[in-house]
C-alpha positions in Angstrom: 0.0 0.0 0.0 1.2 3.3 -0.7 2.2 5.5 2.5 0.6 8.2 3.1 2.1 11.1 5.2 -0.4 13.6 6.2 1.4 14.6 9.4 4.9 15.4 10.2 4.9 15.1 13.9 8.1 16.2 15.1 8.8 14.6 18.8 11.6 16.3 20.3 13.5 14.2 23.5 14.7 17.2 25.7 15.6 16.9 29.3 12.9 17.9 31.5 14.4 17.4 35.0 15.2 19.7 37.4 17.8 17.8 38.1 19.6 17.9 34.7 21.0 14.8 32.6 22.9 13.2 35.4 22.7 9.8 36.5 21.0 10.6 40.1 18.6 9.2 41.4 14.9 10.6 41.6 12.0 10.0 43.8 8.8 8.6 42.0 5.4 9.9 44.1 2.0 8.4 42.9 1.4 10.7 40.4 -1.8 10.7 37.8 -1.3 8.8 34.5 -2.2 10.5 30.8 -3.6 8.1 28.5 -3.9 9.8 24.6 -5.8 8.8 21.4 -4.4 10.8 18.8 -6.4 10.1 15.6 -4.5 11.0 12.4 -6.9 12.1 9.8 -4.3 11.4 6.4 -6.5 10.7 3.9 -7.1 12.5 0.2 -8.8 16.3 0.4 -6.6 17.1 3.6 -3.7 19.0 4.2 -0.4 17.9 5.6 0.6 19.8 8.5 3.6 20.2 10.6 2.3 20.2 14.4 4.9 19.3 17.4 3.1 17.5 19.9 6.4 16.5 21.1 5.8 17.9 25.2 2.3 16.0 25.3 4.0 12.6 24.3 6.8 13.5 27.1 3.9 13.8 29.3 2.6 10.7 28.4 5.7 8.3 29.0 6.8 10.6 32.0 3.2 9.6 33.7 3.7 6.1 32.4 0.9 6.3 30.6 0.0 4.7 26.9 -0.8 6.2 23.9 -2.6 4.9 20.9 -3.2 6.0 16.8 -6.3 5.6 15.5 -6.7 5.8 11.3 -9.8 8.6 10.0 -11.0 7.0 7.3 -14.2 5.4 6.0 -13.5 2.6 8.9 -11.2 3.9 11.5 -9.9 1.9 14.1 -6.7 1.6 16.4 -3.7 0.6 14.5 -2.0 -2.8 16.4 1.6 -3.2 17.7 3.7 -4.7 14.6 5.2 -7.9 17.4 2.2 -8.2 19.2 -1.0 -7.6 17.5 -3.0 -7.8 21.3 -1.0 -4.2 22.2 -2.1 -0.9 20.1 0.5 0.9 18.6 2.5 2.9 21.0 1.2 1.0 23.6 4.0 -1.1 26.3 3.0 -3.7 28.2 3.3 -4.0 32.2 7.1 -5.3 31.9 8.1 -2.8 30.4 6.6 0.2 32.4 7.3 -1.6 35.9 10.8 -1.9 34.4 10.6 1.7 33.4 9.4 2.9 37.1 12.5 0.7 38.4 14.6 2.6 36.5 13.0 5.9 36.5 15.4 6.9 39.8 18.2 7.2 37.0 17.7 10.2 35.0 20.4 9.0 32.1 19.5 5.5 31.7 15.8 5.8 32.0 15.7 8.6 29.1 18.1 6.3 26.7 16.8 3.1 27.2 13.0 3.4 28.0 12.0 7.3 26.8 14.2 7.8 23.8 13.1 4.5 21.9 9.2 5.1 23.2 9.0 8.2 20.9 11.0 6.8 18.1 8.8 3.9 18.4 5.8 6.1 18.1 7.1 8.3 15.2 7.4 5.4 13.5 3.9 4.2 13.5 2.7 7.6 12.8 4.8 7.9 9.6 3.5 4.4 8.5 -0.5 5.4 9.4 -2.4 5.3 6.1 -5.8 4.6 5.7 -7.6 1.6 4.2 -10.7 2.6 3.6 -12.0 5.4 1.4 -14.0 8.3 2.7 -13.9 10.0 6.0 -16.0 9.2 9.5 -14.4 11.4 12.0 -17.9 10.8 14.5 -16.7 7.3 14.1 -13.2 7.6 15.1 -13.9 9.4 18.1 -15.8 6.4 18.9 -13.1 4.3 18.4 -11.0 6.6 20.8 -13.5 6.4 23.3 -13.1 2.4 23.4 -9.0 2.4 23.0 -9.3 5.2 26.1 -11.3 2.6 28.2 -8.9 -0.2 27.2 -6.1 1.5 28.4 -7.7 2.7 31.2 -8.8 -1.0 32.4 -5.5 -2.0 32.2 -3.7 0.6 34.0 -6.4 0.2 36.8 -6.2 -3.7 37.2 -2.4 -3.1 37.6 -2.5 -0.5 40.2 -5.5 -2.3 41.9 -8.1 0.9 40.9 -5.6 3.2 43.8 -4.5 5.9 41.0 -6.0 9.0 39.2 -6.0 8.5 35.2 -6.4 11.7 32.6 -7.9 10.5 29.4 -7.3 12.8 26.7 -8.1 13.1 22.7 -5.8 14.7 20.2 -7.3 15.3 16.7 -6.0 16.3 13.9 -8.6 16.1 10.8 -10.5 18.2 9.0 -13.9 17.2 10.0 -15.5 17.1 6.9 -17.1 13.8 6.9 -18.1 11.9 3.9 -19.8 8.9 5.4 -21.0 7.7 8.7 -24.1 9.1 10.7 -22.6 12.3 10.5 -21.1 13.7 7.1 -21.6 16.3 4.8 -23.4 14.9 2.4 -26.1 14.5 3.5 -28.5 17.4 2.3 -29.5 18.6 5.6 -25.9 18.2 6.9 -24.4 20.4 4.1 -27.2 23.0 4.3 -26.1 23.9 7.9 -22.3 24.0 7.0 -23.7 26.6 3.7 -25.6 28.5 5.9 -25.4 32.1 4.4 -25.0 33.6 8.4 -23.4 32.4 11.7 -25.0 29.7 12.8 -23.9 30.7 16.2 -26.2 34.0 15.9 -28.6 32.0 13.5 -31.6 30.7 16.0 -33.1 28.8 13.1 -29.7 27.1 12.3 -29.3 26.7 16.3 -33.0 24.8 15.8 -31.7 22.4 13.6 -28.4 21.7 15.0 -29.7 20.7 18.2 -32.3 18.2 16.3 -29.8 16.8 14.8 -28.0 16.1 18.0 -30.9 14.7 19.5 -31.0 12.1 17.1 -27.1 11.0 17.1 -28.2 10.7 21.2 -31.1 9.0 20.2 -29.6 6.4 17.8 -26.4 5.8 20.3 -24.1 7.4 17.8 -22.9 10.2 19.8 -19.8 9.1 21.8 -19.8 9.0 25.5 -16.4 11.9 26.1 -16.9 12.9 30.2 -13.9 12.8 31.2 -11.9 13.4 28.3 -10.1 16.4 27.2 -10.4 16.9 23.1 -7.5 19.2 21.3 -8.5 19.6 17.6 -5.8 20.4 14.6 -6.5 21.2 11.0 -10.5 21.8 11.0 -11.2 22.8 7.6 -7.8 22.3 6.4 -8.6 21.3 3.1 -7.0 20.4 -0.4 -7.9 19.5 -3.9 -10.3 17.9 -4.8 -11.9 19.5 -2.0 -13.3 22.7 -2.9 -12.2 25.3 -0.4 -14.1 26.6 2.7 -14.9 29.9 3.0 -14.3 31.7 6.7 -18.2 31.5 6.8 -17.9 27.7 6.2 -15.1 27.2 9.0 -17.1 29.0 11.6 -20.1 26.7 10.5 -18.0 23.7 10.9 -16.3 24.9 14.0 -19.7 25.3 15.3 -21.4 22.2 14.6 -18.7 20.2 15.9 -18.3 22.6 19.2 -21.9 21.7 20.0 -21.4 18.2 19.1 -18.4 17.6 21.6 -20.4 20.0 24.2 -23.3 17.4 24.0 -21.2 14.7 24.4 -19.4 16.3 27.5 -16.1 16.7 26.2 -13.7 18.3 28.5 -12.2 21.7 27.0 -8.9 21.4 25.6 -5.7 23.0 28.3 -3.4 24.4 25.2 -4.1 28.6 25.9 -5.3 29.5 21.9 -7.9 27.4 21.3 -11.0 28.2 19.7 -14.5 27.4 20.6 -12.9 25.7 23.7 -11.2 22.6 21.4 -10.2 24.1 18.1 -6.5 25.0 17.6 -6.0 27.3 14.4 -3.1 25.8 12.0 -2.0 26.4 8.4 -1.8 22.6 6.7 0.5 22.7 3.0 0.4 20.5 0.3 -2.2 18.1 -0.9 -2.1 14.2 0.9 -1.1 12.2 -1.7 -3.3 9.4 -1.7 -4.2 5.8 -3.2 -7.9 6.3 -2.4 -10.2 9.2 -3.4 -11.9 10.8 -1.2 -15.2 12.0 -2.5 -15.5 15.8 -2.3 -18.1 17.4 -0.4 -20.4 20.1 -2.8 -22.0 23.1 -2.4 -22.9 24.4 -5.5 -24.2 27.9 -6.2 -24.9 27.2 -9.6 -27.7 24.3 -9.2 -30.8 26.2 -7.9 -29.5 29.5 -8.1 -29.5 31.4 -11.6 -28.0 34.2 -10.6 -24.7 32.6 -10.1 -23.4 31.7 -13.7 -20.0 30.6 -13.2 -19.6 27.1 -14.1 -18.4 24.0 -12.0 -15.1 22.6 -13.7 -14.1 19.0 -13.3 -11.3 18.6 -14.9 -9.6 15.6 -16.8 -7.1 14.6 -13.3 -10.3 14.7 -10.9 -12.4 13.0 -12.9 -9.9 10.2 -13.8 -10.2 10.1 -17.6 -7.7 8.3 -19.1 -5.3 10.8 -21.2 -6.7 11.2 -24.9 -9.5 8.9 -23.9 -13.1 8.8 -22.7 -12.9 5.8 -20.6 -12.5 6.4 -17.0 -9.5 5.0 -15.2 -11.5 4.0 -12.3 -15.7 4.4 -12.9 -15.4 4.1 -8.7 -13.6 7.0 -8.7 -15.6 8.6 -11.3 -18.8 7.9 -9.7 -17.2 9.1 -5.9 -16.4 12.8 -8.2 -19.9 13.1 -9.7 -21.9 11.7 -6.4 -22.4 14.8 -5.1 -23.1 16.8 -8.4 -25.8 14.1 -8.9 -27.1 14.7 -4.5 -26.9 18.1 -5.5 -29.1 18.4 -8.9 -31.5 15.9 -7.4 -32.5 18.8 -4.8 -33.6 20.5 -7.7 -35.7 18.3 -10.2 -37.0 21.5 -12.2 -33.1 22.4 -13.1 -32.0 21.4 -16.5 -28.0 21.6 -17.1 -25.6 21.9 -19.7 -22.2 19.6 -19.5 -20.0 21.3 -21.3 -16.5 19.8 -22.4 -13.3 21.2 -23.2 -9.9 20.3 -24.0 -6.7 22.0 -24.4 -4.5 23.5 -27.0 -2.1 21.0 -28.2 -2.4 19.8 -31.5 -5.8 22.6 -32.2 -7.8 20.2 -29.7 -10.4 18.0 -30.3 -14.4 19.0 -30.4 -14.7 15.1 -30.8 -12.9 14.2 -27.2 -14.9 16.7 -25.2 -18.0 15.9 -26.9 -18.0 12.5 -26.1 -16.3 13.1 -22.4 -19.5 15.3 -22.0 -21.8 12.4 -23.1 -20.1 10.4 -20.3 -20.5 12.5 -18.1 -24.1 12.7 -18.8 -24.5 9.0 -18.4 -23.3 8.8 -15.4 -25.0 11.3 -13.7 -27.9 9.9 -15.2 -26.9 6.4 -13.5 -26.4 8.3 -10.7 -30.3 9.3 -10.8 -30.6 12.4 -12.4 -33.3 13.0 -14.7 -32.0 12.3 -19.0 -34.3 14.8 -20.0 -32.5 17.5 -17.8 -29.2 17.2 -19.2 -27.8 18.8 -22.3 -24.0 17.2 -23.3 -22.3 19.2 -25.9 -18.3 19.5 -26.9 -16.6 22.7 -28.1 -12.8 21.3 -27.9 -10.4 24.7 -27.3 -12.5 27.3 -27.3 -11.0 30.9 -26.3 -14.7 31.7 -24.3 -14.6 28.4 -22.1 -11.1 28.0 -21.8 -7.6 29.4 -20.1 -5.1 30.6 -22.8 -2.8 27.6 -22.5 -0.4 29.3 -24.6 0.4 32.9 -23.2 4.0 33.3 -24.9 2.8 31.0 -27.9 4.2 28.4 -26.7 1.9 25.4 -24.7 1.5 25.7 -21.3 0.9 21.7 -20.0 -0.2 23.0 -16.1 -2.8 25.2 -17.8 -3.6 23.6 -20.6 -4.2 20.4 -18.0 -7.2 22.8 -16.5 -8.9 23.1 -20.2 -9.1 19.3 -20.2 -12.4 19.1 -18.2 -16.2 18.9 -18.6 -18.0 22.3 -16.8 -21.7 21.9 -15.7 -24.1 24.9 -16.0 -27.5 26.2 -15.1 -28.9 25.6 -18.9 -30.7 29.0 -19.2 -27.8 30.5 -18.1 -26.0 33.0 -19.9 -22.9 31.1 -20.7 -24.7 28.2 -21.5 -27.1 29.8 -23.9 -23.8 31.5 -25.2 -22.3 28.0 -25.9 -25.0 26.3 -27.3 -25.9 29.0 -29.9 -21.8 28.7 -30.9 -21.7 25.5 -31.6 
């Protein structure tokens, strides 16, 4: 399987004793134990981001406490130790931390030989997290937390007879734009809340609808059980191709919904001094996660149902997976995850007729043939997909200077903008640019 790396987690051994790097011994009170979940969400339409977490994993260790990875994907669940598939990763059995605590009186040796390889250990799982599954359940994951949290927890308290204090805790880093599960985004009533055109935190209607929502996750058991647990969130709305970006609005929505979901649920607010809505941490995420599975992008699309807003929706040749020159699809499961939500979307709106317009670039003068029949392809899957023959126009125009970037600003090709002219656009059909391409051709 190909590795993903959507994180770079950068752990970073220093020496945190008072005492400094001697070899000295040290008393060891009964202090409480951290236990962490940190659930990596490195899958396609995410950004990578570059977030040192390397004092909490100290903590961690230092408590002699466990910490476990859990996958956000379409199926997430706790990755297993490599040697021993009973123990999660980053996980140490009882040996080992009584050993540790024997040795934990000796500064030196207790960093090189228990500490040190602990973190490396971890780092190394991290690196090697990918997902197996398509799509994104991040309700799901937290879920699975919850249950590698009580694990751990059960086992720390057998071995200490139930005499010691225990602080669970959550670390997230995902951008909590589901695609499947009880909660994800698209689902109509889901994505209409996220869309709202106002605050939904100043919106009482939105408010309405978000608690109702709630109140059925409660209802259904799907809303995990977090008293007691302190959730730290990185990366909301940290999205990348194909993922259309969110606007401010849209992050405030998101930011929101999930606030009032992890309020519900009784989460505990997260310690770290800048974060937002009590768990939200604000980061910058670079780079697209490169990805053997295609997550399908989540829609909202102005142009269906709204005939004041013209401008097309593009999906080009790369997102759509044709193959180069070609109609056929590379993958039709990748196609059909693309066009999904176009078709969710345009069957909101049975009245709407479209036009699929297809392009291509430059090179060689371009070829009204290609797009034409990419269109058509298009249009029969969508129509697979449910949407209504009769509503769909499919026409081709090949290079044409009105739908299409100049590829060739210095009059020479361009490939990275000709690649963009390889696509099939979807308008509103009475639309202007529509009714501008149909009479041209």
């Amino acid at each position: 399987m190909k590795k993903v790396k959507i994180l770079t987690i950068v752990i970073i051994v220093s020496c945190v004793f008072t005492s400094g790097c001697k070899k000295e011994e040290n008393s060891l009170t009964k202090s409480p134990v951290t236990i962490l979940a940190v659930l990596l969400g490195n899958h396609a339409n995410s950004k990578k981001f570059n977030v040192q977490i390397g004092n909490k994993i100290n903590q961690v260790y230092m408590s002699f406490g466990n910490v476990c990875i859990i996958c956000v994907d379409g199926k997430p669940e706790a990755m297993r130790n490599k040697e021993n598939e009973s123990m999660m990763a980053g996980c140490y059995s009882k040996e080992f931390l009584d050993n540790s605590r024997a040795d934990y009186k000796y500064q030196e040796v207790w960093k090189r030989e228990y500490l040190s390889p602990q973190i490396s250990n971890l780092n190394k799982y991290i690196e090697e997290c990918s997902p197996n599954n398509p799509e994104v359940d991040t309700l799901e994951a937290l879920h699975s937390a919850v249950e590698a949290l009580n694990e751990m927890e059960s086992i720390i308290k057998d071995e200490n007879d139930g005499n010691i204090v225990i602080n669970k805790e959550i670390i997230v880093y995902d951008t909590g734009l589901c695609t499947t599960g009880s909660f994800n985004f698209l689902e109509t009533e889901n994505l209409e809340l996220l869309t709202n055109d106002k605050k939904l935190d100043r919106d009482e209607i939105g408010q309405s609808k978000m608690n109702k929502l709630i109140d059925n996750l409660q209802e259904s058991a799907e809303l995990p059980e977090l008293s007691d647990i302190m959730v730290t969130w990185y990366g909301l709305g940290e999205v990348a191709h194909p993922q259309p970006e969110l606007s401010k609005l849209d992050v405030e929505n998101l930011r929101y919904m999930w606030s009032e979901i992890l309020n519900r649920a009784n989460a505990v607010p997260s310690s770290v001094s800048n974060a937002k809505s009590d768990y939200f941490i604000q980061i910058t995420g670079y780079e697209a996660v490169e990805s053997e599975y295609l997550v399908t992008p989540v829609i909202w699309w102005e142009g269906v149902g709204n005939t004041e807003n013209e401008e097309e929706v593009k999906i080009i040749e790369e997102e759509i997976g044709f193959v180069p020159n070609s109609t056929d699809y590379i993958s039709i499961e990748r196609a059909y995850q693309v066009l999904r939500p176009y078709a969710q979307n345009l069957l909101k709106y049975p009245e709407m007729k479209i036009l699929l317009l297809g392009t291509t670039a430059s090179y060689n003068g371009g070829s009204v043939e290609l797009s034409t029949q990419r269109a058509e392809h298009v249009k029969n899957t969508l129509v697979e997909l449910g949407v209504s023959e009769e509503n769909i126009v499919a026409i081709g125009v090949g290079y044409h200077q009105d739908f299409c970037e100049n590829d060739s600003p210095n009059g020479e090709f361009v490939e990275e903008i000709g690649k963009n002219n390889r696509s099939v656009s979807i308008f509103p059909l009475d639309s202007e640019k529509a009714q501008k391409a149909l009479n041209g051709s």
